[in-house]
PDB file of N, CA, C and O in Angstrom, chain B, residues numbered from 101:
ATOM      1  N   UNK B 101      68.060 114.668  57.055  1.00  0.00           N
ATOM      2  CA  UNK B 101      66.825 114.894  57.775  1.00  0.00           C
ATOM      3  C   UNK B 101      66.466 116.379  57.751  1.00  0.00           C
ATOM      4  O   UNK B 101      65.361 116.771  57.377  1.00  0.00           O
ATOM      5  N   UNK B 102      67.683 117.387  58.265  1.00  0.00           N
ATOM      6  CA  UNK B 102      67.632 118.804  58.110  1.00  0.00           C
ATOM      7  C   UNK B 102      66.565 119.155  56.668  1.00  0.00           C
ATOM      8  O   UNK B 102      65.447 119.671  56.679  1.00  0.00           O
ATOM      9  N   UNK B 103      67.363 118.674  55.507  1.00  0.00           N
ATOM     10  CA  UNK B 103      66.923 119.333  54.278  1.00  0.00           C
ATOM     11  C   UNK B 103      65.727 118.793  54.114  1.00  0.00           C
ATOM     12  O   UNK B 103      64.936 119.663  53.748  1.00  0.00           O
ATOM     13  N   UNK B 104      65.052 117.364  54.259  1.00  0.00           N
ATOM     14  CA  UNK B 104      63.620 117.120  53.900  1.00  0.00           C
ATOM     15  C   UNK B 104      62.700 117.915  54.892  1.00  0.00           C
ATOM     16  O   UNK B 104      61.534 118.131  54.560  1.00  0.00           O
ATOM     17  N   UNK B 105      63.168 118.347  56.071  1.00  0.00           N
ATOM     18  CA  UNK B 105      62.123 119.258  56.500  1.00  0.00           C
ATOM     19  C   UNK B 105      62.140 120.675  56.184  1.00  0.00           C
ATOM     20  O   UNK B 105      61.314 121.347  56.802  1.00  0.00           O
ATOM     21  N   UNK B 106      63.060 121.420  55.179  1.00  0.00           N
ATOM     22  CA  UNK B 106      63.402 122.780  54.999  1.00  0.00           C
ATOM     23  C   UNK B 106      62.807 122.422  53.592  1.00  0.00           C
ATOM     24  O   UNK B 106      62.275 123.403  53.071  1.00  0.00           O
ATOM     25  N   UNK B 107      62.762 121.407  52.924  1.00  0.00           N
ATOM     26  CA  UNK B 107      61.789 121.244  51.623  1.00  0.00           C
ATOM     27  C   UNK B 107      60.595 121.244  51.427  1.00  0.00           C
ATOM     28  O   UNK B 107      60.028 121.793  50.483  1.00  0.00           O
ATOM     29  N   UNK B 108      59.943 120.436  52.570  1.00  0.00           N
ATOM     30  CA  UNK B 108      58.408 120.344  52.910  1.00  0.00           C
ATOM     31  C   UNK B 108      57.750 121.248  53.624  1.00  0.00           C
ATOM     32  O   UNK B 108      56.521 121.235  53.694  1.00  0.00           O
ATOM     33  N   UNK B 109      58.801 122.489  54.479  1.00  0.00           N
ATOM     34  CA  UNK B 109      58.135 123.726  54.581  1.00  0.00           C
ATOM     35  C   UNK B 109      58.654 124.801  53.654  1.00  0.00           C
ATOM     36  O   UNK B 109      58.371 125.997  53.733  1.00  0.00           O
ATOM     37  N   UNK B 110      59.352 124.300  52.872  1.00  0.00           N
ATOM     38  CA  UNK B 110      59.230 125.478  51.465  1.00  0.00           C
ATOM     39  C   UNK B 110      58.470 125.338  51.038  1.00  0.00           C
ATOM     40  O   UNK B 110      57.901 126.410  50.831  1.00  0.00           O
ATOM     41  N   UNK B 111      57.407 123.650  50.294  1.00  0.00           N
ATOM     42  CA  UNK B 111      56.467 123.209  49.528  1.00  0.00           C
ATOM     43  C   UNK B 111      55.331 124.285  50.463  1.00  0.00           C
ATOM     44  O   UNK B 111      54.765 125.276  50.001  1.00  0.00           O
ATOM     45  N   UNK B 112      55.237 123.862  51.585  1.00  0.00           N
ATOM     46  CA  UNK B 112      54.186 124.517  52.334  1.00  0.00           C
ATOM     47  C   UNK B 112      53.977 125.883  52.462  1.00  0.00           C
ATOM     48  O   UNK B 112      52.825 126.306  52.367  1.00  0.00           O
ATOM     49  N   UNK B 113      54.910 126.648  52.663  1.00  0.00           N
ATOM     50  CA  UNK B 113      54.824 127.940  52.264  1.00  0.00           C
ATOM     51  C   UNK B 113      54.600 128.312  51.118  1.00  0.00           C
ATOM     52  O   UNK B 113      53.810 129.256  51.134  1.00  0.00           O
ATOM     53  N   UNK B 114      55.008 127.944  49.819  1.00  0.00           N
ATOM     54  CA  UNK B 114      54.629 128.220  48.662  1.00  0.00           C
ATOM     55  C   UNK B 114      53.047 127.998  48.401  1.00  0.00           C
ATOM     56  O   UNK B 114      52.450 128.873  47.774  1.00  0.00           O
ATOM     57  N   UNK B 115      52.399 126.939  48.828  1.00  0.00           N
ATOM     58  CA  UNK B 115      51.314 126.174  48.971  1.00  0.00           C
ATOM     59  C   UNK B 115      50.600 127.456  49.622  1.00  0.00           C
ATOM     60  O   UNK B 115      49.482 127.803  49.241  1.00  0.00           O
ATOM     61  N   UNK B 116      51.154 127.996  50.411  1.00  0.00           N
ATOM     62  CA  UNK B 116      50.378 128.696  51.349  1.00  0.00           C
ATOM     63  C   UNK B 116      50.370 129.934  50.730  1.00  0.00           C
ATOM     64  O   UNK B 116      49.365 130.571  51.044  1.00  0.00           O
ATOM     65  N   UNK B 117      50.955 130.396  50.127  1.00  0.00           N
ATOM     66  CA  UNK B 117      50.957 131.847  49.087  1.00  0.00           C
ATOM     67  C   UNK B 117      50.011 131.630  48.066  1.00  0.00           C
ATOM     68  O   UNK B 117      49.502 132.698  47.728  1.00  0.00           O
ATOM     69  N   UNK B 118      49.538 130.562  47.381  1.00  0.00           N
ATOM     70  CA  UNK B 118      48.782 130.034  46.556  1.00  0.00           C
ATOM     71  C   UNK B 118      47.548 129.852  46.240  1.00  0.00           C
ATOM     72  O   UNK B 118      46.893 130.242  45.274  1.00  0.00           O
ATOM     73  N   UNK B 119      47.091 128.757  47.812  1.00  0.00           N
ATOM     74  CA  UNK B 119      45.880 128.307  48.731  1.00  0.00           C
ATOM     75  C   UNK B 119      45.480 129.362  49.543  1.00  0.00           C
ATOM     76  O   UNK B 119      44.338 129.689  49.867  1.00  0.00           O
ATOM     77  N   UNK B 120      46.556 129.862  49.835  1.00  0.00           N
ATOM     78  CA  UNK B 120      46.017 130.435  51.832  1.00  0.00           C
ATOM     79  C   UNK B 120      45.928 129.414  52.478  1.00  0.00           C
ATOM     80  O   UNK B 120      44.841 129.373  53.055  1.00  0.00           O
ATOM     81  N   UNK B 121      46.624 128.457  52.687  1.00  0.00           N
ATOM     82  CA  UNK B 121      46.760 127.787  54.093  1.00  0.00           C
ATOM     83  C   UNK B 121      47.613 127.658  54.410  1.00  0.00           C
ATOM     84  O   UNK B 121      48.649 127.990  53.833  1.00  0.00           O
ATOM     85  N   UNK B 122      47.515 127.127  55.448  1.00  0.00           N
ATOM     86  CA  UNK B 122      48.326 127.060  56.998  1.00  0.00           C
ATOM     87  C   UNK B 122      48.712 128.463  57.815  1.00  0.00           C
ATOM     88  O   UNK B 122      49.443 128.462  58.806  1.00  0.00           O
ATOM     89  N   UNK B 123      48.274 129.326  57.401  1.00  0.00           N
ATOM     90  CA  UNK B 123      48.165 131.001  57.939  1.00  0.00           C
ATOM     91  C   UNK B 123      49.483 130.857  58.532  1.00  0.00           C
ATOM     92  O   UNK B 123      50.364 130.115  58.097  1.00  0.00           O
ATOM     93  N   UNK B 124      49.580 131.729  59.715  1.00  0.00           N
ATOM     94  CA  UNK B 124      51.156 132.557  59.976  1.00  0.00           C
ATOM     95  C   UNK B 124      52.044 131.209  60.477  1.00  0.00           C
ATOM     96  O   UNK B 124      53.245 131.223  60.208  1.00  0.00           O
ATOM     97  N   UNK B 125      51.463 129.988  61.232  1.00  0.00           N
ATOM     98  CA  UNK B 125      52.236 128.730  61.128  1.00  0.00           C
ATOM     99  C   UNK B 125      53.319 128.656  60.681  1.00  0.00           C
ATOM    100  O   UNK B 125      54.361 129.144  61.120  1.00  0.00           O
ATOM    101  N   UNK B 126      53.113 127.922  59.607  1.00  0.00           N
ATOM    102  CA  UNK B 126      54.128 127.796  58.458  1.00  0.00           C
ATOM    103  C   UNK B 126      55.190 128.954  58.344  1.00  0.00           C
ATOM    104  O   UNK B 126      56.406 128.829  58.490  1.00  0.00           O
ATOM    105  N   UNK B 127      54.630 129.876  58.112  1.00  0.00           N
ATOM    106  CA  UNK B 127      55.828 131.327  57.957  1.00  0.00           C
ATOM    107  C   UNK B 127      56.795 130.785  59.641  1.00  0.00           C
ATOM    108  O   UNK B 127      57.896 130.286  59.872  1.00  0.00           O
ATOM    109  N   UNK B 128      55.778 131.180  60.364  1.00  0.00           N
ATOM    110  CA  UNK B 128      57.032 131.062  61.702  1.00  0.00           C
ATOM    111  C   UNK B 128      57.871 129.287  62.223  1.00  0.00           C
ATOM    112  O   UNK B 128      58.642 129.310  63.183  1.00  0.00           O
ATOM    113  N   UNK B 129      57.585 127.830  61.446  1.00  0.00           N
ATOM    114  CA  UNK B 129      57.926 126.814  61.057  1.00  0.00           C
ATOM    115  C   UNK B 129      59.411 127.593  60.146  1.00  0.00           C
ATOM    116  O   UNK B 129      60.591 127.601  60.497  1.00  0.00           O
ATOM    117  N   UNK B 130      58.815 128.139  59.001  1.00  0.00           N
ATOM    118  CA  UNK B 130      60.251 128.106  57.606  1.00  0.00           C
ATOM    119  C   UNK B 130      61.456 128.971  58.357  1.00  0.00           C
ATOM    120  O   UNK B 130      62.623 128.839  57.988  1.00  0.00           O
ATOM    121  N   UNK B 131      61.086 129.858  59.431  1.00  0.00           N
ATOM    122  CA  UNK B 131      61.729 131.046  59.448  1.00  0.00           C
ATOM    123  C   UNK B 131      62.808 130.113  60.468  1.00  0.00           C
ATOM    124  O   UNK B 131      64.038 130.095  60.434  1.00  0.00           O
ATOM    125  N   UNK B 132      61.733 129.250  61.504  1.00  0.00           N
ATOM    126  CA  UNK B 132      62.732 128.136  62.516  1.00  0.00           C
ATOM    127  C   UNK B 132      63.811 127.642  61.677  1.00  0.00           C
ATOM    128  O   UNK B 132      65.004 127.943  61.681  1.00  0.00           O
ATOM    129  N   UNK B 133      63.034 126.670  60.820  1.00  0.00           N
ATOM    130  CA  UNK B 133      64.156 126.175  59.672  1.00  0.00           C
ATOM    131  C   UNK B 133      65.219 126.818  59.691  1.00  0.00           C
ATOM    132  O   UNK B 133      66.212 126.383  60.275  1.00  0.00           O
ATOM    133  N   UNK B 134      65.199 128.253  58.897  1.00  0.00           N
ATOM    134  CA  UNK B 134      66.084 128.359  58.588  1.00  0.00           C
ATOM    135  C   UNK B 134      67.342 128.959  59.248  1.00  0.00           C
ATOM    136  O   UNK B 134      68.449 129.150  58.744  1.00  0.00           O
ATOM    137  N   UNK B 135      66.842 129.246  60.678  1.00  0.00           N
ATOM    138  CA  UNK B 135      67.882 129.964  61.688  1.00  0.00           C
ATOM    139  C   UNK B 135      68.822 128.381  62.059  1.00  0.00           C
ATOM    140  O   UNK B 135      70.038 128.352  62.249  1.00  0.00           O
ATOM    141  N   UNK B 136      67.806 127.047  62.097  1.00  0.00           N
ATOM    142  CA  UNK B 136      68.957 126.224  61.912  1.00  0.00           C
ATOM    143  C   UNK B 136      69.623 125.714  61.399  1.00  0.00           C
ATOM    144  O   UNK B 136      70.503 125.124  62.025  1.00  0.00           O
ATOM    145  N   UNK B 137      69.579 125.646  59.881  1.00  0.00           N
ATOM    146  CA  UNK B 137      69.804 125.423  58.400  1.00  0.00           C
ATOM    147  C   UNK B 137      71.178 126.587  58.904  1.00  0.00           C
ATOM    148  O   UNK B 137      72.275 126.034  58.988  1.00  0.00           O
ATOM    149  N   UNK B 138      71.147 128.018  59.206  1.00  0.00           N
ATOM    150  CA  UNK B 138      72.010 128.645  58.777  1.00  0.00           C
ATOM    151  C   UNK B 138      72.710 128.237  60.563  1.00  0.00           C
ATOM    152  O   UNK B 138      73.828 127.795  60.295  1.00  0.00           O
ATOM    153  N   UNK B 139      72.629 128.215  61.385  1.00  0.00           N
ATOM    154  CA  UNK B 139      73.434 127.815  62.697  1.00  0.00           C
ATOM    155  C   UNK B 139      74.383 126.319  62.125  1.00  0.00           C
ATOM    156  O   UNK B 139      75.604 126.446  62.215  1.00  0.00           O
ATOM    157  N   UNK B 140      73.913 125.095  61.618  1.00  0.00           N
ATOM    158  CA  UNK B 140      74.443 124.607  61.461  1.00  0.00           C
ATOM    159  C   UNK B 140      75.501 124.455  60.151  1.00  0.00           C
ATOM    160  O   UNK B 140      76.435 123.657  60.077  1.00  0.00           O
ATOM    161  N   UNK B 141      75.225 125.123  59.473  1.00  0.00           N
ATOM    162  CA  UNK B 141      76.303 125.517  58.837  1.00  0.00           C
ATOM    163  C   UNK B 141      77.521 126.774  58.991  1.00  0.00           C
ATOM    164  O   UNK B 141      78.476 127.042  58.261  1.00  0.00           O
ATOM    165  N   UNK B 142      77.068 127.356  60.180  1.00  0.00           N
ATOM    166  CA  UNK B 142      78.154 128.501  60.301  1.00  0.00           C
ATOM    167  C   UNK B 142      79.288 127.392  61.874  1.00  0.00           C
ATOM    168  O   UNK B 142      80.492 127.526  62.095  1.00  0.00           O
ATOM    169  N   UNK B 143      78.489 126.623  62.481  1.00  0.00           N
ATOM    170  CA  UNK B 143      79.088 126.170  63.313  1.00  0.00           C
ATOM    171  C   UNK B 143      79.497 124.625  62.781  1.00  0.00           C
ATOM    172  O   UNK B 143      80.281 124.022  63.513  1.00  0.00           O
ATOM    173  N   UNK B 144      79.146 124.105  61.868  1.00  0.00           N
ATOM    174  CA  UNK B 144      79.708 122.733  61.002  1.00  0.00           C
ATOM    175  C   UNK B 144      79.334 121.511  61.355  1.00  0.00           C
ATOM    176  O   UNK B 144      78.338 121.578  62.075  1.00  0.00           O
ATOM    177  N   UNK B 145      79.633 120.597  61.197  1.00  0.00           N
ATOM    178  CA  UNK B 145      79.204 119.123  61.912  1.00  0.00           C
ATOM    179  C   UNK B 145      80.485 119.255  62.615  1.00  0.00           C
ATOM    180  O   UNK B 145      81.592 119.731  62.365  1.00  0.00           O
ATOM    181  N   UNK B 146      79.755 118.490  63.852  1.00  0.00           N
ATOM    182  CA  UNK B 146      80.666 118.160  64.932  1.00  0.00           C
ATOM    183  C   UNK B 146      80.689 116.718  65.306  1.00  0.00           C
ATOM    184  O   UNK B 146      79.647 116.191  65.697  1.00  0.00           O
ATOM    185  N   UNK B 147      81.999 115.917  65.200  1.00  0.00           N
ATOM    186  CA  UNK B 147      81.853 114.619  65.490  1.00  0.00           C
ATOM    187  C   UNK B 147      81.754 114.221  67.348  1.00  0.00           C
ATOM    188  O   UNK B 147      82.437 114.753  68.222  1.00  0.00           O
ATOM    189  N   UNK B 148      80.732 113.185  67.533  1.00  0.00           N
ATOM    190  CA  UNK B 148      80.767 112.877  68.828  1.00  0.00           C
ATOM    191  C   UNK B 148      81.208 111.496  69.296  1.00  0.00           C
ATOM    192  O   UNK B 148      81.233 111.231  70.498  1.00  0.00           O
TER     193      UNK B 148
END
């Protein structure tokens, strides 16, 4: 689930360097991504 949404705001940001859309959005969306993209990999899966 993580990675299809860190894909579809890469598509979108790229899109957006391109087009010009989705203005500063998107930038502050990818940047979310990726503080949890990188949290969950420095802290690992945790079984519950």
């Amino acid at each position: 689930m993580l990675w299809t949404i860190i894909a579809v705001l890469v598509v979108l940001w790229l899109l957006g360097f391109i087009a010009h859309i989705g203005g500063g959005l998107i930038h502050i969306l990818l940047v979310i991504a990726l503080i949890v993209f990188i949290y969950n990999m420095i802290t690992g899966r945790r079984s519950v």
